[in-house]
DORO-956514 format. One record per residue (C-alpha): residue number from 1; y negated, x, z. Coordinates in Angstrom, 3 decimals. Layout:
BEGIN
{pt NUM; {Y; X; Z}}
...
***
This chain:
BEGIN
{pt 1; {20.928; 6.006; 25.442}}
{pt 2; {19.677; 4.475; 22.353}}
{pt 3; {18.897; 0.842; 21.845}}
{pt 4; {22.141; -1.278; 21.522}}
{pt 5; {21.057; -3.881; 18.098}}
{pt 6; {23.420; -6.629; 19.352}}
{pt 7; {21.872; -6.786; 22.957}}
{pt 8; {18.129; -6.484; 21.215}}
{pt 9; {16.013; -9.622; 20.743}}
{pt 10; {12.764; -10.962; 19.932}}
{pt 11; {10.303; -9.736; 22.545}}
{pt 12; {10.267; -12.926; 25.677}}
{pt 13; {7.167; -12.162; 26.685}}
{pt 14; {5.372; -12.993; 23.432}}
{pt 15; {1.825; -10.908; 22.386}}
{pt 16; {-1.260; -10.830; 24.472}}
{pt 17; {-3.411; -9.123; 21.899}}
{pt 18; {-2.382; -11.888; 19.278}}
{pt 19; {-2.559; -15.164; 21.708}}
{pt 20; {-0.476; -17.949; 23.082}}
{pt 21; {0.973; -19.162; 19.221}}
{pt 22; {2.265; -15.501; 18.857}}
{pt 23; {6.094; -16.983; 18.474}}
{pt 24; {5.248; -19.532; 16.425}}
{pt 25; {3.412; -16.415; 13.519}}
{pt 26; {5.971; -14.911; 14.372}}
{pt 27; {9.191; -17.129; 13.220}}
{pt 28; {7.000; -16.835; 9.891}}
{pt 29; {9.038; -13.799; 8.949}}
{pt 30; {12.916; -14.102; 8.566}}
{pt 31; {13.703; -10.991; 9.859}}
{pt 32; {16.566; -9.319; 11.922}}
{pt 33; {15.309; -10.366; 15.837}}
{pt 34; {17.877; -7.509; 16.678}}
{pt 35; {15.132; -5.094; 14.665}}
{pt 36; {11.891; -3.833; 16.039}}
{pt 37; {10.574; -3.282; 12.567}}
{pt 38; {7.517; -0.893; 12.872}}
{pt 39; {7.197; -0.350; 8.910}}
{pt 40; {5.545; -2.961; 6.942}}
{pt 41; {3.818; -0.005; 5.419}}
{pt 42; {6.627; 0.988; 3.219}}
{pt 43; {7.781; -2.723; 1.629}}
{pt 44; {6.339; -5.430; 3.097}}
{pt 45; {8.171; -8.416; 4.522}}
{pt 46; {7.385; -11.705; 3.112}}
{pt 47; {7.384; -14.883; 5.064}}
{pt 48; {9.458; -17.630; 4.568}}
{pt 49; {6.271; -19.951; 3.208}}
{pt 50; {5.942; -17.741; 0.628}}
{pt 51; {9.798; -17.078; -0.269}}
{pt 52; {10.254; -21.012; -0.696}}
{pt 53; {7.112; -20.937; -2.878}}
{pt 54; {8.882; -17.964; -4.821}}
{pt 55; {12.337; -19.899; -4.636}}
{pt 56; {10.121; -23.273; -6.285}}
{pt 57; {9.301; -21.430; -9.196}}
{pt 58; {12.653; -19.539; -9.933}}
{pt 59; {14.008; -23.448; -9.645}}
{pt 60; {11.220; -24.500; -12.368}}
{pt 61; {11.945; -21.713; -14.555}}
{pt 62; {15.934; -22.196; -14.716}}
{pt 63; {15.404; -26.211; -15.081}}
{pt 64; {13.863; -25.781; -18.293}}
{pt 65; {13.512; -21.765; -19.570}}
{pt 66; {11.900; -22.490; -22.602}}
{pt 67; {9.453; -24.713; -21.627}}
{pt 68; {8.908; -22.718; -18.321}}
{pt 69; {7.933; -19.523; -20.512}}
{pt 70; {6.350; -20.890; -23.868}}
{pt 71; {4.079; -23.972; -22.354}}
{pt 72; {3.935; -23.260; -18.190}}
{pt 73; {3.594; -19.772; -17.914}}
{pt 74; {0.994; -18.293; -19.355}}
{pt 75; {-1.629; -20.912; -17.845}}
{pt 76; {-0.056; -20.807; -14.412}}
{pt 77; {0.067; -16.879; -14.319}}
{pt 78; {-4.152; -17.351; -15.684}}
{pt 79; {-4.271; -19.306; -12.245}}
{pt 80; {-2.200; -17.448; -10.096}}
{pt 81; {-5.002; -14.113; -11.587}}
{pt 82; {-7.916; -16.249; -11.051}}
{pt 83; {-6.971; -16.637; -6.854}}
{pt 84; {-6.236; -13.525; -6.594}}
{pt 85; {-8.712; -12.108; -8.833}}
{pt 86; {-11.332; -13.584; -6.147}}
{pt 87; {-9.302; -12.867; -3.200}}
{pt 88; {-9.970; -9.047; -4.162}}
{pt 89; {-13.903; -9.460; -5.264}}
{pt 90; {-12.739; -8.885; -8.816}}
{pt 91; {-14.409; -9.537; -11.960}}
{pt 92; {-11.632; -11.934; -13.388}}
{pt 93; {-11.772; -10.244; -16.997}}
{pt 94; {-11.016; -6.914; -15.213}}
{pt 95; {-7.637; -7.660; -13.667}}
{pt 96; {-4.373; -7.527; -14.234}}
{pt 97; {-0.755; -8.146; -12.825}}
{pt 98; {1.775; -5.647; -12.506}}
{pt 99; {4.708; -4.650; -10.911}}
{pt 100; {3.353; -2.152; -8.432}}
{pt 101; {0.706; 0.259; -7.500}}
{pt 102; {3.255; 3.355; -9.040}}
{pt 103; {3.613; 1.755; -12.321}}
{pt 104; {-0.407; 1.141; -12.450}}
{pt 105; {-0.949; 5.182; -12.167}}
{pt 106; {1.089; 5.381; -14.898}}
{pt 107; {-0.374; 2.991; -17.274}}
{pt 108; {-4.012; 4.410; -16.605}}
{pt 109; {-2.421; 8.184; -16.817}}
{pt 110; {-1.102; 7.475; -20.011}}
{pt 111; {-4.177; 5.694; -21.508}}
{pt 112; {-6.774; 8.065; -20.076}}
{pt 113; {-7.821; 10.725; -22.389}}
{pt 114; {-7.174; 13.908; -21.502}}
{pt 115; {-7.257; 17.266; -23.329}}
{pt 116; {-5.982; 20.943; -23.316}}
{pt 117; {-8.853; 21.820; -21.412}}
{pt 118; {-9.343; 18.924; -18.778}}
{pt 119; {-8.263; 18.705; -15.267}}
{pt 120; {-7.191; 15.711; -13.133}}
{pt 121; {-7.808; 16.201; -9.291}}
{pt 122; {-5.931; 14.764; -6.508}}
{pt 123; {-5.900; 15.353; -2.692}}
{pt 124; {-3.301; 16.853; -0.545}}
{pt 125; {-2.590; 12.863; 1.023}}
{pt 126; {-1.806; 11.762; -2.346}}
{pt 127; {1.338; 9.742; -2.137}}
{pt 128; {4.499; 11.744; -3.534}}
{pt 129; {5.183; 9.426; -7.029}}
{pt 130; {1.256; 9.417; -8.056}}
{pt 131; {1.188; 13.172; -7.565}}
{pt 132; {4.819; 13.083; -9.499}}
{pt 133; {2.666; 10.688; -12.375}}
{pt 134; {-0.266; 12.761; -12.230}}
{pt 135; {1.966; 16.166; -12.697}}
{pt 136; {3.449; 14.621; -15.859}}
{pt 137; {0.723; 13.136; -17.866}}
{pt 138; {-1.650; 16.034; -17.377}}
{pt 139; {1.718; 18.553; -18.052}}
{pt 140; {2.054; 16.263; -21.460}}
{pt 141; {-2.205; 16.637; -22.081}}
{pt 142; {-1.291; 20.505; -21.894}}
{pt 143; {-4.102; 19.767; -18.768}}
{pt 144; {-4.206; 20.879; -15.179}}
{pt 145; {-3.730; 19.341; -12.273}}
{pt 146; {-5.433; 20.106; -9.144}}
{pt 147; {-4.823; 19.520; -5.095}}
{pt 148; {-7.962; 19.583; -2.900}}
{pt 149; {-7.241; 19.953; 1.193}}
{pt 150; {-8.842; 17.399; 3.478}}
{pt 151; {-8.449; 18.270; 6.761}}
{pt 152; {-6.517; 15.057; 8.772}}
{pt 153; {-9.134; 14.797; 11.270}}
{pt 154; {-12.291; 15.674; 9.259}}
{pt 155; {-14.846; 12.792; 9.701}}
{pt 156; {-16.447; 11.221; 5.884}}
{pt 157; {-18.952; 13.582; 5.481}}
{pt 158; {-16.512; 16.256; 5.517}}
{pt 159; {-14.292; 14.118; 3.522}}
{pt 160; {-16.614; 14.036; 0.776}}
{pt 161; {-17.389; 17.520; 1.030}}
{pt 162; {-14.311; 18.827; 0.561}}
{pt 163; {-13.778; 16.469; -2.742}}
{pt 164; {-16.714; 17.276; -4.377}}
{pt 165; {-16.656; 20.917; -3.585}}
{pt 166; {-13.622; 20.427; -5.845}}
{pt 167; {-14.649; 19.519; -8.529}}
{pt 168; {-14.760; 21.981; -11.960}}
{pt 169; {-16.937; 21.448; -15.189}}
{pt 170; {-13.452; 20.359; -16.549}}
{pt 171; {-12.736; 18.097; -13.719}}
{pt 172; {-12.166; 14.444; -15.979}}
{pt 173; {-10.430; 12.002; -13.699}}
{pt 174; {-9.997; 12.105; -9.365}}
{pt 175; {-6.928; 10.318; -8.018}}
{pt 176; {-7.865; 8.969; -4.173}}
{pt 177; {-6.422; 6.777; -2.502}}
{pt 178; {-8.079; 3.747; -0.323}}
{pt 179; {-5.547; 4.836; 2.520}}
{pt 180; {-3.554; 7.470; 1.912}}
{pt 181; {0.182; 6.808; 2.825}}
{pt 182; {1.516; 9.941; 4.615}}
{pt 183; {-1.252; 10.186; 7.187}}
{pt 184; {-2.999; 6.917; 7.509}}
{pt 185; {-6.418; 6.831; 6.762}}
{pt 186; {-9.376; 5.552; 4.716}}
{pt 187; {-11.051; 7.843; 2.410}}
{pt 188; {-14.447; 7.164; 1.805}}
{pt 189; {-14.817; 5.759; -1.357}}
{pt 190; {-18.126; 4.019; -1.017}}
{pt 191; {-19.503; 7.284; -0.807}}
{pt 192; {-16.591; 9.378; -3.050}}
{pt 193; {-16.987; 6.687; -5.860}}
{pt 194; {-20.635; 6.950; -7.253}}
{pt 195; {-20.690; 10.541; -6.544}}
{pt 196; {-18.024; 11.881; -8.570}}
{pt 197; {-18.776; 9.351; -11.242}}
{pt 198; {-22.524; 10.993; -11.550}}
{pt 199; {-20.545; 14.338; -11.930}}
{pt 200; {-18.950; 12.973; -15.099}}
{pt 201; {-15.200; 12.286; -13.619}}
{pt 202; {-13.814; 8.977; -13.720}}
{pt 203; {-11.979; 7.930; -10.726}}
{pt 204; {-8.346; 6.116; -10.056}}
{pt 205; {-8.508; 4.496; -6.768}}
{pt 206; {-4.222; 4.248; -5.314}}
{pt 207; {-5.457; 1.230; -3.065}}
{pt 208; {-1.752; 0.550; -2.498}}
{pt 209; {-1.889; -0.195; 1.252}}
{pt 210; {-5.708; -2.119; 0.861}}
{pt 211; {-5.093; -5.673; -0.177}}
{pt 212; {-4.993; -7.784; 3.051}}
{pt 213; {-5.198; -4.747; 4.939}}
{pt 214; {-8.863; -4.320; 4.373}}
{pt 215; {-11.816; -6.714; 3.041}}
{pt 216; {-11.591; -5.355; -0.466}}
{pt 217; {-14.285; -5.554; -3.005}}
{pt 218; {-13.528; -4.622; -5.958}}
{pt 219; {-16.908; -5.107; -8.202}}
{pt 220; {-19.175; -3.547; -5.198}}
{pt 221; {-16.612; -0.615; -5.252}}
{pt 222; {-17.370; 0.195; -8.658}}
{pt 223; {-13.899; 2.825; -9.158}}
{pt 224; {-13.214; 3.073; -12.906}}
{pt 225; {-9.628; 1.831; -12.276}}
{pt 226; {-8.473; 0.489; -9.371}}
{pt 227; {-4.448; -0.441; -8.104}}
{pt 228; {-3.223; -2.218; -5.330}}
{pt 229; {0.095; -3.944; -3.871}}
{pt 230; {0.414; -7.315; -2.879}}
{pt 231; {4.042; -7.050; -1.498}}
{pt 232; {2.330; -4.984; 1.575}}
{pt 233; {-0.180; -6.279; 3.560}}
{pt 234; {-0.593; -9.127; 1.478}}
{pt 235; {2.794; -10.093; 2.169}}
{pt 236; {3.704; -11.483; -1.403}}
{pt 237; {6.748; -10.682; -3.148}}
{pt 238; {7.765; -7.872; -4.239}}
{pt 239; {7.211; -6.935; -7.903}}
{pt 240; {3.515; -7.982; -7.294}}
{pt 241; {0.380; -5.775; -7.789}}
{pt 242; {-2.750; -5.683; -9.436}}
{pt 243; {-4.581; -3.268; -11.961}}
{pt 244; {-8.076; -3.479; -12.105}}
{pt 245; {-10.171; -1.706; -15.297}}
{pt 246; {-13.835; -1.076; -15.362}}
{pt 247; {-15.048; -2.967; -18.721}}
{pt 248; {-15.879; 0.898; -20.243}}
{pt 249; {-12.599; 1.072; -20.234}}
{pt 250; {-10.748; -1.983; -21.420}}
{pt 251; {-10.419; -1.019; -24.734}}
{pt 252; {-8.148; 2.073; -24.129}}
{pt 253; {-5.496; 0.325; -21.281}}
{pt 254; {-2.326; -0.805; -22.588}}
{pt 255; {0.802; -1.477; -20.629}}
{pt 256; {3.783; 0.952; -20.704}}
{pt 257; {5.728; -1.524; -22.452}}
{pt 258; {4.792; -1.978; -25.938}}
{pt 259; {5.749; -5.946; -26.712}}
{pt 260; {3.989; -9.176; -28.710}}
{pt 261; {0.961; -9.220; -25.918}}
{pt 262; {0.076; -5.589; -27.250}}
{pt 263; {-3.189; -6.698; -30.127}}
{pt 264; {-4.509; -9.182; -26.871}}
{pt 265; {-5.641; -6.009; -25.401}}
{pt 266; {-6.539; -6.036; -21.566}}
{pt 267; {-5.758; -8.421; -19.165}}
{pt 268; {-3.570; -10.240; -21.180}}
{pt 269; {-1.515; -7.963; -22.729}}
{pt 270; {-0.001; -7.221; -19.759}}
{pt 271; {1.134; -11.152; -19.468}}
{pt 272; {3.342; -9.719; -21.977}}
{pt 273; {5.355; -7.253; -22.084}}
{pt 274; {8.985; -8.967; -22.804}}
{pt 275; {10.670; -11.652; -21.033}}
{pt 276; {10.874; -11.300; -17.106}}
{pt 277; {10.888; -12.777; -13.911}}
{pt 278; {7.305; -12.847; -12.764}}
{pt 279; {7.728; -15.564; -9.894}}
{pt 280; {6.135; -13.076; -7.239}}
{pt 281; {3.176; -12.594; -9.468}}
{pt 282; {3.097; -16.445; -9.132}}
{pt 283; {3.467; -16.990; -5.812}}
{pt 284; {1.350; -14.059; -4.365}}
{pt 285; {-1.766; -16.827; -3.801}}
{pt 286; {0.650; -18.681; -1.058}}
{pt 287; {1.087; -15.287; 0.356}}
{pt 288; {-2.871; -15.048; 0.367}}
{pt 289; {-3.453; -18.581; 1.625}}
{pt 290; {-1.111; -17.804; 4.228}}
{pt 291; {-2.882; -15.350; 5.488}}
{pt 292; {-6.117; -17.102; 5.068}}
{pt 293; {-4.632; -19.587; 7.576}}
{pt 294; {-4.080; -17.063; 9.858}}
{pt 295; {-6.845; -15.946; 9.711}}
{pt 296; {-8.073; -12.780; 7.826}}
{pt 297; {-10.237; -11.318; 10.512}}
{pt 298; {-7.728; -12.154; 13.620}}
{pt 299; {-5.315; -10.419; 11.728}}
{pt 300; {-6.939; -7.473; 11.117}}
{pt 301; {-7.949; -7.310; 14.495}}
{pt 302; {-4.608; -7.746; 15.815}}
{pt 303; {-3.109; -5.120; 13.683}}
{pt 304; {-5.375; -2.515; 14.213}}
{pt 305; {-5.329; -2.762; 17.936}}
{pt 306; {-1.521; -3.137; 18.444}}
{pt 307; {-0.744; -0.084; 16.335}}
{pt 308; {-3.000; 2.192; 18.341}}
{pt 309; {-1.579; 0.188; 21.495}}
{pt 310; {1.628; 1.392; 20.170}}
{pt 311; {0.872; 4.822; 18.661}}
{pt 312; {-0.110; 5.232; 22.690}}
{pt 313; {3.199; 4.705; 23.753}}
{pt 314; {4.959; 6.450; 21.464}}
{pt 315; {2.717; 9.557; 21.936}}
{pt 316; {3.355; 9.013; 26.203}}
{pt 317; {6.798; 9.007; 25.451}}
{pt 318; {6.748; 12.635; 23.222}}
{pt 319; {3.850; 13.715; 25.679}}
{pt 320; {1.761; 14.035; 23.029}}
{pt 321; {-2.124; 14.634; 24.469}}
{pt 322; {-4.037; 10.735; 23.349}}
{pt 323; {-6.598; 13.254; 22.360}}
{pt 324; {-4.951; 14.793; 20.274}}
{pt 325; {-3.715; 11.768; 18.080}}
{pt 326; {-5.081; 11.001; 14.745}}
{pt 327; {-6.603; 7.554; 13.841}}
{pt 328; {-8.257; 5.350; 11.533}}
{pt 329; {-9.995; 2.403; 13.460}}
{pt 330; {-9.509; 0.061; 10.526}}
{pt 331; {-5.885; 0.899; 9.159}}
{pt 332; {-3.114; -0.900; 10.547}}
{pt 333; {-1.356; 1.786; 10.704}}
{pt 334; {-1.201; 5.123; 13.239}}
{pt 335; {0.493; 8.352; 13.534}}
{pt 336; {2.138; 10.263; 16.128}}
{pt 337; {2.861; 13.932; 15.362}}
{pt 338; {6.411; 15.159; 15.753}}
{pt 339; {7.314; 18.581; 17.586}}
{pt 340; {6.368; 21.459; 15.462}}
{pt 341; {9.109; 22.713; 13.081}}
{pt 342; {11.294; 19.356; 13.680}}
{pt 343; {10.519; 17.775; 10.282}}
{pt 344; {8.746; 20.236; 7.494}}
{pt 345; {10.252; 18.489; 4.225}}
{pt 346; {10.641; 15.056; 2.951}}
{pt 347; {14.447; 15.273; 3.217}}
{pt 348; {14.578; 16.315; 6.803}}
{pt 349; {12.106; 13.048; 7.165}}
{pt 350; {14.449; 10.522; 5.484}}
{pt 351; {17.317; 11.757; 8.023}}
{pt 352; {15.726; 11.095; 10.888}}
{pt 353; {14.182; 7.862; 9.522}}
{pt 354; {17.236; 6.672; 8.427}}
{pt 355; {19.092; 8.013; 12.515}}
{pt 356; {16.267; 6.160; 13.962}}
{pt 357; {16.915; 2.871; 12.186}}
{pt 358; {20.653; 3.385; 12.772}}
{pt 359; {20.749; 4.631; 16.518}}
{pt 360; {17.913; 2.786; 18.163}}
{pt 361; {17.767; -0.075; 15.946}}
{pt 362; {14.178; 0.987; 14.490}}
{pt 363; {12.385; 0.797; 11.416}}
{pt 364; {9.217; 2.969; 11.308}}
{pt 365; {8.694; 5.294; 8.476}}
{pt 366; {8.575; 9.049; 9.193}}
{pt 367; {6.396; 11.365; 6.822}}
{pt 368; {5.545; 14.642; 6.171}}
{pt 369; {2.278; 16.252; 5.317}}
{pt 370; {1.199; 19.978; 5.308}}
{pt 371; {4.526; 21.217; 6.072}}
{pt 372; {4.685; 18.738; 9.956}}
{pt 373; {6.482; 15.817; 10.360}}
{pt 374; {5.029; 12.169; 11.521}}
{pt 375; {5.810; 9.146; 12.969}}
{pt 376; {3.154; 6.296; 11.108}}
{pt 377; {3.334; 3.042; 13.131}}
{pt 378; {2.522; -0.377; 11.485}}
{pt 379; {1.866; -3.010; 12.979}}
{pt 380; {2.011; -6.469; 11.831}}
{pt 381; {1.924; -10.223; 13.219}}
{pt 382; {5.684; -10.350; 13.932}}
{pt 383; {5.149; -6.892; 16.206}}
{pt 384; {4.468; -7.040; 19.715}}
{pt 385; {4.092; -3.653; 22.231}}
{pt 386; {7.769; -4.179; 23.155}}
{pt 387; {8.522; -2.760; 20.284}}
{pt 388; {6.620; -0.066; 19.976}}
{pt 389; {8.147; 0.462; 23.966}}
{pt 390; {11.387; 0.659; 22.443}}
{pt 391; {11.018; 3.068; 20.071}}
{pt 392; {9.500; 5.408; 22.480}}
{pt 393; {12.484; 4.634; 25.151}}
{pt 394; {14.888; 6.083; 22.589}}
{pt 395; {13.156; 8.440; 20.604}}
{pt 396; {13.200; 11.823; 23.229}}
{pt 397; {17.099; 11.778; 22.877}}
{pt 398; {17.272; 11.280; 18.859}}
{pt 399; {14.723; 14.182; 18.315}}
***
């Protein structure tokens, strides 16, 4: 019988793995205690320090609109770039806000030049709107755009091998991503990076899921462009990301949105674009001193090992062999395969998603890759193994 979400609370017996102030991290986050929410992966959820922060500045901006946006705005958004701009290793010159990793891809798709007779690689992880981006700016470039397999449980070296194996005289730009979204796991970029680069192909790193997730350095990394959300793991608003351009590049990255910032060129153009409500650009430092507070490396530790705690008990629960799980030892997230032949399309993925959150009172994300379905587990400072037992207590009966 599946979870009744009036009867469900909070778990009582708090969070070994995090320690004895779990409840009080926990009450950080104003979310449903009637929830076990197991899918910070997809949007985020921002805690309540950093919603008043938001909430202060949406107050500042209505007391006073014009002064707000023609005298406060454009040195407190220079700020707000500056903290983050460190937070992320980042040469300050080279970053920019935006609204989110998808728009990013788009900007650097539409700026990069391509011709008739270039190609644009991806991988088969590549998350669905990138690959949608990348399929319409090389389609518009009269280009082509190719899809290299990487095996889910190949180790790097393999990783690498299969990416660089696919690459073609014509190959001008790679797509990778710092964790892919439908399976879960780090590519290896340190190594991926440099080598395609000496090939002649610039590369556009989808480091959606990185920021706060992993210790990010941007300038060490070295990617030719480079996007990232804060509204995930960094747990700002959302409506905050970050685009990062190599200098070589500058010169050719506008945004989208052609508006009075356009002859500033890069970073500031993209200050702006036309009038909007950028409060979560402005308050994403709070969300990064929150987390600073909490400590970076505690957190990351935490995560990690409660989502493989969990993806355990999930797997027990579907008897699916621990062996034969996939898993990234630094991603906060983990995936349990579903039954063959239960989920081989997106669509069939969003209904049982969406029966999972409704029946059993669960939010965890359900994907698809290489025509098999997945459960991917996050795992977050408000989580705790009760919910992850939960899930698995209901899930035989909704599959």
């Amino acid at each position: 019988m599946a979870t009744d979400p009036s009867t469900a609370a909070a778990p009582p017996e708090g969070n070994p793995i995090w320690g004895e102030d779990w409840f009080e991290v926990r009450a950080l986050w104003p979310l449903e205690p009637t929830v076990a929410h197991l899918n910070h992966g997809s949007y985020g959820a921002v805690p309540t320090p950093v919603l008043e922060e938001q909430q202060s500045w949406r107050d500042r901006m209505e007391s006073n609109p014009v002064r707000f946006f023609t005298r406060e705005l454009p040195a407190a958004l220079d700020q707000a770039r500056a903290e983050v701009a460190t937070f992320l290793a980042s040469d300050l010159d080279g970053i920019a806000f935006v609204t989110n990793a998808t728009t990013a891809v788009s900007t650097v798709l539409s700026a990069f030049p391509l011709t008739p007779s270039d190609s644009v690689l991806v991988t088969d992880h590549t998350y669905g709107a990138v690959r949608i981006a990348a399929a319409r700016w090389t389609s518009r470039a009269r280009g082509r755009l190719d899809t290299v397999h990487v095996p889910l449980t190949v180790d790097e070296a393999g990783a690498v091998d299969a990416v660089l194996a696919a690459v073609r005289p014509d190959t001008r730009l790679a797509v990778l991503d710092q964790v892919t979204s439908p399976t879960a796991r780090r590519l290896p970029l340190v190594d991926l990076v440099p080598a395609l680069q000496d090939r002649g192909v610039a590369v556009l790193v989808d480091g959606a899921h990185a920021p706060g997730m992993l210790a990010v350095d941007l300038d060490r990394l070295g990617a030719d462009f480079w996007t990232g959300n804060l509204h995930k793991w960094a747990c700002a608003p959302r409506g905050a990301a970050v685009l990062q351009v190599h200098a070589r590049w500058r010169s050719e990255v506008l945004p989208l949105v052609a508006s009075w910032g356009e002859d500033a060129g890069f970073p500031a153009s993209f200050a702006d674009t036309g009038t909007a409500d950028v409060t979560a650009w402005l308050s994403a430092p709070r969300a990064l001193r929150l987390l600073e507070h909490l400590g970076l490396d505690r957190l990351r530790r935490h995560n990690v090992e409660l989502a493989v705690a969990g993806q355990r008990v999930v797997a027990d629960a579907l008897r699916v062999p621990r062996d034969d799980l996939p898993r990234d030892p630094a991603v906060s997230m983990q995936l349990v395969p579903l039954p063959d032949e239960l989920i081989t399309d997106d669509a069939a993925a969003a209904a049982l998603q969406a029966r999972i959150g409704r029946e059993a009172a669960v939010e965890v994300a359900v994907t698809t890759w290489a025509g098999r379905g997945f459960l991917r587990l996050s795992a977050q400072a408000y989580n705790a193994l009760p919910d992850y037992r939960r899930l698995a207590a209901d899930l035989p009966a909704l599959l």
